[in-house]
C-alpha positions as CSV (number, residue, x, y, z in Angstrom):
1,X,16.9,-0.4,-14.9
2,X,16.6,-2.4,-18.0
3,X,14.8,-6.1,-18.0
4,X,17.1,-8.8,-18.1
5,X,16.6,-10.9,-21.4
6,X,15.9,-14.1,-19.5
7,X,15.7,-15.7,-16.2
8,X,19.0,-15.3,-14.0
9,X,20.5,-18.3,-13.8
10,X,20.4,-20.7,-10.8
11,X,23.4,-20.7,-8.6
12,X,25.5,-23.8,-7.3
13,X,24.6,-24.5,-3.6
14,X,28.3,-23.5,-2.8
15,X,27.7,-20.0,-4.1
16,X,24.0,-19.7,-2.9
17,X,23.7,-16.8,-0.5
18,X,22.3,-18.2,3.4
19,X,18.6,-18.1,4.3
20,X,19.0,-15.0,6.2
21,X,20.9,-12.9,3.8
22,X,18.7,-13.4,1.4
23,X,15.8,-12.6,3.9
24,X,17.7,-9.5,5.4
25,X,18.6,-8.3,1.6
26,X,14.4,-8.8,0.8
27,X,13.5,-7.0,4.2
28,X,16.1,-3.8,4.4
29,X,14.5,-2.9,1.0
30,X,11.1,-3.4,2.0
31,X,11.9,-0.9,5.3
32,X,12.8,1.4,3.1
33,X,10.2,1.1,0.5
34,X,7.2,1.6,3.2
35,X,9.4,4.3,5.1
36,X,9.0,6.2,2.2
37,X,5.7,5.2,1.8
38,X,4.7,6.3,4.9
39,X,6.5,9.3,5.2
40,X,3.7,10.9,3.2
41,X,0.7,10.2,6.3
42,X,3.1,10.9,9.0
43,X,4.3,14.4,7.9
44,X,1.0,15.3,5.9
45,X,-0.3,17.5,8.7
46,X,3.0,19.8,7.9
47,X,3.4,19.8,4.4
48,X,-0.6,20.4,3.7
49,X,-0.6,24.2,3.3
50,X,2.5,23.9,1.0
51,X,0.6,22.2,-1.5
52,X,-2.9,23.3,-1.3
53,X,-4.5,26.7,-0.4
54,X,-4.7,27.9,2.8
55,X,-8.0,27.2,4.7
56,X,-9.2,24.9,7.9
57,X,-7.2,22.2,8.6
58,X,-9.3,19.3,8.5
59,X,-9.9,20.6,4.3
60,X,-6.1,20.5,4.1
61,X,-6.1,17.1,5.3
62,X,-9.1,15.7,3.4
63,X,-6.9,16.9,0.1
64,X,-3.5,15.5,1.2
65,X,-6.1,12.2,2.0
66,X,-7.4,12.2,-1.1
67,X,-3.8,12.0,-2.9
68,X,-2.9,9.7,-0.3
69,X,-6.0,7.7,-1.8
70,X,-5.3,8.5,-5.1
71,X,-1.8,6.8,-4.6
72,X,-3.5,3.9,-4.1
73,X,-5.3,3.2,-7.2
74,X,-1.8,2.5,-9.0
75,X,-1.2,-0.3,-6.8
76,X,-3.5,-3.0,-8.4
77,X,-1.4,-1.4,-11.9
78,X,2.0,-2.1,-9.9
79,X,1.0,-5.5,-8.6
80,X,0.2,-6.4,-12.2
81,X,3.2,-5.1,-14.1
82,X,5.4,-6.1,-11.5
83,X,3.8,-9.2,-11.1
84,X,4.0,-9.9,-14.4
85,X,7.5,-9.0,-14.5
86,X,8.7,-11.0,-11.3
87,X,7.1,-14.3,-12.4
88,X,9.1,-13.9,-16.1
89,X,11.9,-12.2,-15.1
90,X,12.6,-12.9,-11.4
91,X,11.8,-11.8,-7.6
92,X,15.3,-10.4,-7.8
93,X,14.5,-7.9,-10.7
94,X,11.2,-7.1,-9.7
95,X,12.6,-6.1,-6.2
96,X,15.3,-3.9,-7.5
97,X,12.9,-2.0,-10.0
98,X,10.3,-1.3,-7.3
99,X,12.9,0.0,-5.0
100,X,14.4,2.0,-7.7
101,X,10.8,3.7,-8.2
102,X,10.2,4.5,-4.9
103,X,13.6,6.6,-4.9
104,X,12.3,8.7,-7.7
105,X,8.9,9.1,-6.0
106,X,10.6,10.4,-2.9
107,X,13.0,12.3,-4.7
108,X,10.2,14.6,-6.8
109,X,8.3,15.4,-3.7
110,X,11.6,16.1,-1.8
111,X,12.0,19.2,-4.6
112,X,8.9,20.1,-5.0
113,X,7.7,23.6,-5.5
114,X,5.3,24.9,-3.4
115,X,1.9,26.2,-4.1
116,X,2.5,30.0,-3.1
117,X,5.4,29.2,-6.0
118,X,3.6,27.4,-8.9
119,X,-0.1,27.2,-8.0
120,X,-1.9,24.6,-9.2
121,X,1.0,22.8,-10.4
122,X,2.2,22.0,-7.3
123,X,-0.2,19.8,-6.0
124,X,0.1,18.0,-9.3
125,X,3.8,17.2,-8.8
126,X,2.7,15.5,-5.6
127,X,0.3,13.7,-7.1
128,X,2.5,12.1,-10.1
129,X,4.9,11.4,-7.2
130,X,2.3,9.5,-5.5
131,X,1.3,8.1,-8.3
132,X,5.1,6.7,-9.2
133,X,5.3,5.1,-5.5
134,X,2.0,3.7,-5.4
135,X,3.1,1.3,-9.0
136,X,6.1,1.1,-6.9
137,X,4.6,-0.4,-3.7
138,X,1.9,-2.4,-5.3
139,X,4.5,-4.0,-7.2
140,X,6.9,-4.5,-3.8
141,X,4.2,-6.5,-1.8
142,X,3.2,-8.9,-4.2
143,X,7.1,-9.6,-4.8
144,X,8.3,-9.1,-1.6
145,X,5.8,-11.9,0.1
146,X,6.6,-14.4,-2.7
147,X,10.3,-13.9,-2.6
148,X,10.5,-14.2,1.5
149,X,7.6,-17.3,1.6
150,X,10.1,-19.1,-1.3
151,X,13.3,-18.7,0.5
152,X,12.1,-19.5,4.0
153,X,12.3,-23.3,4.8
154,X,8.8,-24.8,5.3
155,X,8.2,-25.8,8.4
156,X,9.6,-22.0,9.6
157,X,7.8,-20.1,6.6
158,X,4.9,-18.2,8.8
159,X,7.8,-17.2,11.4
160,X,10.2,-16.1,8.2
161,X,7.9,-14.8,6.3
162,X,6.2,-12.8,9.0
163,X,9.4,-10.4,8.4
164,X,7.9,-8.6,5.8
165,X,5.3,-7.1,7.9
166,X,8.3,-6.3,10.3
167,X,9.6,-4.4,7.8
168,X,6.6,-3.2,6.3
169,X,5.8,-1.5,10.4
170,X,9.6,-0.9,10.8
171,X,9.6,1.8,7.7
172,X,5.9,3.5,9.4
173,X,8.0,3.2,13.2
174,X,11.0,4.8,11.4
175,X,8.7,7.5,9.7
176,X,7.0,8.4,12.9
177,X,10.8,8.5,14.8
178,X,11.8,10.6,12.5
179,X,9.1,13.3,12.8
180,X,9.1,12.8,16.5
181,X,12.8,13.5,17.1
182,X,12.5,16.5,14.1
183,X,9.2,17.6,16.6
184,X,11.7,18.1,19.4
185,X,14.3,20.1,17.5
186,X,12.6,22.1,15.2
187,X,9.9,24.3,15.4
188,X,6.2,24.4,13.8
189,X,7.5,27.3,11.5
190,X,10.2,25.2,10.4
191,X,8.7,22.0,9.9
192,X,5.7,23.9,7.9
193,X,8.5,26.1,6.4
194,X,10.8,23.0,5.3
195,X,11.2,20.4,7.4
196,X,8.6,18.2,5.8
197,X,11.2,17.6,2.9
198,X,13.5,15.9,5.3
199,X,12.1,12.6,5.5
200,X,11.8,12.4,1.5
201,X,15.4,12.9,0.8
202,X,16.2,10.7,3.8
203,X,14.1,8.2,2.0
204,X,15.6,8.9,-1.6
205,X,19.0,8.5,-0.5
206,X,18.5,5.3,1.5
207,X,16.1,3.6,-1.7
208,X,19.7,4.2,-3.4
209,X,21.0,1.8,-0.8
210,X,19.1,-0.6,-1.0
211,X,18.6,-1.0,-5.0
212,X,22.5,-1.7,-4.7
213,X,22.1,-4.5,-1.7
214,X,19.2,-5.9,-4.0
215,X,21.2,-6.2,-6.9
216,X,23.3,-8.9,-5.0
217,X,20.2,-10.8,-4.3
218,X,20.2,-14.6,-5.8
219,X,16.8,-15.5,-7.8
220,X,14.9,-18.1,-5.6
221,X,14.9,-21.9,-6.5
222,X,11.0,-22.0,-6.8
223,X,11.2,-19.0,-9.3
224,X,14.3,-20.8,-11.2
225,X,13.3,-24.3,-11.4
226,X,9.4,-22.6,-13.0
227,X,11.1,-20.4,-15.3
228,X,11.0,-22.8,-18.1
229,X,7.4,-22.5,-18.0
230,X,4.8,-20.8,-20.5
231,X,5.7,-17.6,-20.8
232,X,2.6,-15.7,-22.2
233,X,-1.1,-15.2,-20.9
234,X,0.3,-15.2,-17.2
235,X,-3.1,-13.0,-16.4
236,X,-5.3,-15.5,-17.8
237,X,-3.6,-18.1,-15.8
238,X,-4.3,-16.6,-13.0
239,X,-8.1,-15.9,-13.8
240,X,-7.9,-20.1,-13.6
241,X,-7.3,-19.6,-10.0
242,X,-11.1,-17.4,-9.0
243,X,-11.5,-19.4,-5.4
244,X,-7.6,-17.7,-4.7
245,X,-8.0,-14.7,-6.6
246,X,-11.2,-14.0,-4.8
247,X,-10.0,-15.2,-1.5
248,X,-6.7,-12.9,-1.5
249,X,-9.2,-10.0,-2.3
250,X,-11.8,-10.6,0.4
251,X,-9.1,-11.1,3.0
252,X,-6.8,-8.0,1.6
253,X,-10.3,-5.6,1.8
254,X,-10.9,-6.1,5.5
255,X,-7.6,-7.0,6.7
256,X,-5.8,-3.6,4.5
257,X,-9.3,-1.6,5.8
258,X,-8.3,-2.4,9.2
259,X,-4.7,-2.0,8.8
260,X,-4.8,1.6,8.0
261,X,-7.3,2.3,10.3
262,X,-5.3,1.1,13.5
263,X,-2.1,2.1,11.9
264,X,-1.9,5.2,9.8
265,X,-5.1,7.2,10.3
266,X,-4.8,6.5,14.0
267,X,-2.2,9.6,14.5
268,X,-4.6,11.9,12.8
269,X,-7.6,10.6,14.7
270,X,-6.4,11.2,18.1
271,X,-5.4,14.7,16.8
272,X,-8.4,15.6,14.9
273,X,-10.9,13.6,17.2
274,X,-9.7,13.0,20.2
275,X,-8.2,16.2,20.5
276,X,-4.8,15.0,21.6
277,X,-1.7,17.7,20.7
278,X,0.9,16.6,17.5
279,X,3.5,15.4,19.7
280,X,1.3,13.4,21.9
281,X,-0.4,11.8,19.3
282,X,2.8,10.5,17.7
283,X,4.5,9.5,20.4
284,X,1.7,7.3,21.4
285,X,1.4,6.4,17.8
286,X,5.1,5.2,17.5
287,X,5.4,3.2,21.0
288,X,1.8,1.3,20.0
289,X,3.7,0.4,16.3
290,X,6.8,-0.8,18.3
291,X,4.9,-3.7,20.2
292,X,3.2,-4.5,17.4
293,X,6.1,-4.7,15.1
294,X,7.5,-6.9,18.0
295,X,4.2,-9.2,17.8
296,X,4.8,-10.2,14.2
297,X,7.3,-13.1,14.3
298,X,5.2,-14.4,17.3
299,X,2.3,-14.6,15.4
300,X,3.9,-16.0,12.7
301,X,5.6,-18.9,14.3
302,X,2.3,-19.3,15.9
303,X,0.7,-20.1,12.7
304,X,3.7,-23.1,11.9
305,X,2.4,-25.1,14.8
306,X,-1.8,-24.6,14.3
307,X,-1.8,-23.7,11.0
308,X,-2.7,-19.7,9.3
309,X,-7.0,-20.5,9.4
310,X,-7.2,-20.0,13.0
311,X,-5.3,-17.0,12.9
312,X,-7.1,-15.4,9.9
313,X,-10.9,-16.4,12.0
314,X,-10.0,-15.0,14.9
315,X,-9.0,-11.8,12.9
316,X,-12.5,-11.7,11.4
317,X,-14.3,-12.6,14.6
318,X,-12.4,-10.0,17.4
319,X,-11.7,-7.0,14.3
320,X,-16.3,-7.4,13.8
321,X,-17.2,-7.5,17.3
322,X,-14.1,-5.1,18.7
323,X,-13.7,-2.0,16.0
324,X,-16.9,0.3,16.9
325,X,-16.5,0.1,20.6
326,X,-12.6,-0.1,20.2
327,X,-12.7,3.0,18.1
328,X,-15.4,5.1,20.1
329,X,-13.2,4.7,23.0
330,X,-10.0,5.7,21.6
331,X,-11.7,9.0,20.3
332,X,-12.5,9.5,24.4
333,X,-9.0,8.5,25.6
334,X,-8.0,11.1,28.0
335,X,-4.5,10.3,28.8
336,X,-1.6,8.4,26.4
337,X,-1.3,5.7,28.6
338,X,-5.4,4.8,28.0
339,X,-5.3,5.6,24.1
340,X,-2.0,3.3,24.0
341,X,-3.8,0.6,25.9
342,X,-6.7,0.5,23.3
343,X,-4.9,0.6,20.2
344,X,-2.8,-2.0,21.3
345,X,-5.8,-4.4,21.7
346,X,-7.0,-3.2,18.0
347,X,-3.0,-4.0,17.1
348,X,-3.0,-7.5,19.0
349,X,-6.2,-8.1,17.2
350,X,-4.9,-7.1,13.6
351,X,-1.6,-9.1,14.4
352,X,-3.5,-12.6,13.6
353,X,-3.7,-11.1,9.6
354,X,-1.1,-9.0,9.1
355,X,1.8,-11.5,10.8
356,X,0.7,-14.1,8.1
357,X,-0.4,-12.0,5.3
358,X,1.9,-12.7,2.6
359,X,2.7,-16.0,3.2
360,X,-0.9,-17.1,3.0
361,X,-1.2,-15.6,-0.2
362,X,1.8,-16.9,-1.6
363,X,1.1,-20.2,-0.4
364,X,-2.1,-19.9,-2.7
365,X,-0.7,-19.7,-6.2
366,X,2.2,-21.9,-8.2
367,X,5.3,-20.2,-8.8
368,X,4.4,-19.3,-12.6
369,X,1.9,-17.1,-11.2
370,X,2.9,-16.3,-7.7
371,X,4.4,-12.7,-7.5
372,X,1.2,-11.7,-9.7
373,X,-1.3,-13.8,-7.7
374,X,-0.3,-11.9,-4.7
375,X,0.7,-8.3,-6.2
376,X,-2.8,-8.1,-8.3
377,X,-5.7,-9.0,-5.9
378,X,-3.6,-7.4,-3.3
379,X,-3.6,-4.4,-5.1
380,X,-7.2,-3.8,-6.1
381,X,-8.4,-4.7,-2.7
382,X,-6.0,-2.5,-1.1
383,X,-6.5,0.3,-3.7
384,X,-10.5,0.4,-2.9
385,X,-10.3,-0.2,0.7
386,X,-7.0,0.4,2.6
387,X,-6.2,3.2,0.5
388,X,-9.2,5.0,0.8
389,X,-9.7,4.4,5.0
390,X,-8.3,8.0,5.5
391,X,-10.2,9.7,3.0
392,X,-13.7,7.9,3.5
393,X,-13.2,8.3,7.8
394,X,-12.4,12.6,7.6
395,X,-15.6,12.6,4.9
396,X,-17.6,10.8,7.3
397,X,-16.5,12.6,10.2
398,X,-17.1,16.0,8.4
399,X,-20.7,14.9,7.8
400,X,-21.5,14.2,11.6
401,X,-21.3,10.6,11.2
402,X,-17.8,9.5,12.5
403,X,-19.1,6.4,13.8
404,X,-20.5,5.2,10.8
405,X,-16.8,4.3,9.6
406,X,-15.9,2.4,12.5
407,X,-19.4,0.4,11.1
408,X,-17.7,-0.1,7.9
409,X,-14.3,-1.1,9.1
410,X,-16.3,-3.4,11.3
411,X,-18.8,-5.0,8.3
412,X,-15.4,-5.8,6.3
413,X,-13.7,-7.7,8.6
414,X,-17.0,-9.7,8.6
415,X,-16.1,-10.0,4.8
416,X,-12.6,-11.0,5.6
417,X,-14.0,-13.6,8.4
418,X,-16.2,-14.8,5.7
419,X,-13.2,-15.8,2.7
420,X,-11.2,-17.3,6.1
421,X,-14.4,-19.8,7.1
422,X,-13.9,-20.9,3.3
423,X,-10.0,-21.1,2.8
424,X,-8.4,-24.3,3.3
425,X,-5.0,-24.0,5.4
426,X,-2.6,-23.4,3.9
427,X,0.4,-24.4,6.1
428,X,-0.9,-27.8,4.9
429,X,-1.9,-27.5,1.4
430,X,1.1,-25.0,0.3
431,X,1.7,-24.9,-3.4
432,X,5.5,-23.7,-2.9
433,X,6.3,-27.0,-2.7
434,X,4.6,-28.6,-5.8
């Protein structure tokens, strides 16, 4: 996809697309984007001993972590370019790029050669692959939350907006369907073997999709009435913004830290932990990220009527108090029912950030700056702490310290309480207006 020379044009209100097209064409790409995404954690106990050589599992899984990590440190890159791109060139473009990326991600790791057939080279390949979708994804968020906050009407906007994290769990729900349904008709030999490549071409073909629904997308009236605006030094505009830039960062480090925790390295903790069988674990998995997909919009609309602060402090206090003992107990679940019971207290707790992420970000910066307000601090917060939650728990617990990362999970939504206490609401003082 080439850049457009200059903004898209506004269009009449007669040929403006409704509020919820534009929302369902922003949110069936995101699905897509973060099935992909997630594809990668949900069938990385499979595809492991394809790309690296064969030895204990928990080694196979600290590698396929680490790329999993790696991934991540192009996102603050992608939340910058993208950014960049989205506030000069439009939500609309930026969205179709980012999707288009993703396909190519999935697509490379779909074909890739094994180790056994290329040796070192292979886990390469899946590292430039992560490496493509992480630009990809840190350039979707940052988008994605400024182009669903603009288009949802303002007193609505948390409930609207709140979509994107629908989405966002919709493409992990999907993931996890996916391998649980390929669980019950394959077996281990063939999902070792090849079935792992299922879910990449599945997500490759559906990113193709989608970058043709985004192309019919109309540029938001917030980005279109801004575009006129300077056009240069957008990254030193935003550096005029520290208390945001510094607030999105703070809240992004606990709030991403905790995200992953709950969410992705959950399956592998109440495999490699709790000692729970594959299946088990992600069926439990998948029916905890159903009801707390379903929790979002509540949450959301919750925040139109008392504001997103309240939401964002209890987040800090419950995530501080609740993680260590939260997490300690999961590891000692003894049936699905119990482990489902505690992770969906950890997911009603993470619900008060997650429901209103974007949107409180977005409501943060002007529209000159938006998309890269979001994208960047997002990024490098999530990059550092989210990214790295799988990785940094499987080191810890292969030093004989497990609990010692439910400690650090804990001290960071401290940090995240902290930048809430400080923020002024946002419902109330939203720049998307201005």
């Amino acid at each position: 996809m080439t850049a457009a020379a200059s903004p898209e044009a506004p269009s009449s209100d007669a040929t403006r697309p409704s509020q919820a097209r534009q929302l369902f064409g922003g949110a069936a790409g995101n699905l897509v984007e973060w099935f992909d995404w997630y594809a990668y954690s949900a069938f990385a106990l499979y595809f492991a001993p394809a790309f690296f050589p064969k030895g204990d599992a928990l080694a196979q899984a600290l590698n396929t972590a680490a790329i999993f990590a790696v991934g991540f440190l192009m996102r603050p890159i992608g939340g910058w370019v993208l950014g960049i791109y989205a506030d000069r060139y439009g939500r609309k473009a930026a969205l179709t790029l980012s999707v288009a990326m993703m396909c190519t991600g999935s697509l490379i790791i779909a074909v890739a050669p094994t180790y056994g057939q290329v040796g070192l080279l292979a886990p390469l390949i899946l590292l430039f692959a992560r490496l493509v979708q992480g630009i990809s994804v840190g350039g979707e968020y940052g988008t994605s939350a400024t182009f669903m906050s603009e288009v949802a009407e303002p007193k609505r906007r948390g409930f609207l907006a709140s979509f994107q994290y629908v989405t966002l769990i919709g493409g992990q729900l999907l993931a996890l369907a996916l391998l649980v349904v390929m669980q019950a008709t394959l077996s281990e030999d063939q999902l070792f073997a090849w079935g792992w490549r299922v879910p990449f071409v599945v997500g490759a073909l559906c990113a193709v999709l989608v970058f043709r629904l985004r192309r019919t997308l109309v540029e938001t009236e917030a980005f279109t009435k801004a575009a006129g605006e300077t056009q240069r030094g957008r990254t030193a505009q935003l550096f005029a913004h520290p208390r945001a830039l510094l607030t999105v960062l703070a809240l992004t480090a606990g709030g991403s830290l905790a995200f992953y925790t709950y969410t992705t390295y959950m399956q592998k903790y109440l495999v490699l932990s709790a000692g729970w069988s594959k299946p088990d674990a992600t069926i439990t998995t998948a029916a905890a990220l159903f009801f707390y997909m379903l929790m979002q919009p509540m949450f959301g609309a919750l925040s139109d009527r008392i504001g997103r602060r309240p939401l964002l402090i209890s987040f800090g206090v419950l995530g501080t108090l609740m993680t260590v003992p939260a997490m300690i107990a999961i590891g000692q679940a003894a049936s699905r029912l119990e482990g489902f019971v505690l992770m969906m207290a950890t997911l009603t707790v993470l619900s008060c950030y997650t429901a209103i992420s974007g949107v409180v970000k977005a409501e943060m910066f002007p529209a000159s700056i938006r998309a890269l307000g979001v994208g960047l601090p997002y990024g490098v917060g999530v990059a550092v702490f989210g990214g790295s939650a799988e990785y940094v728990a499987l080191a810890f617990k292969s030093a004989g310290y497990e609990s010692g990362f439910f400690w650090y999970v804990a001290i960071m939504c401290a940090v995240a309480l902290a930048a809430a206490i400080s923020l002024p609401d946002t419902r109330s003082n939203s720049k998307i207006e201005t």
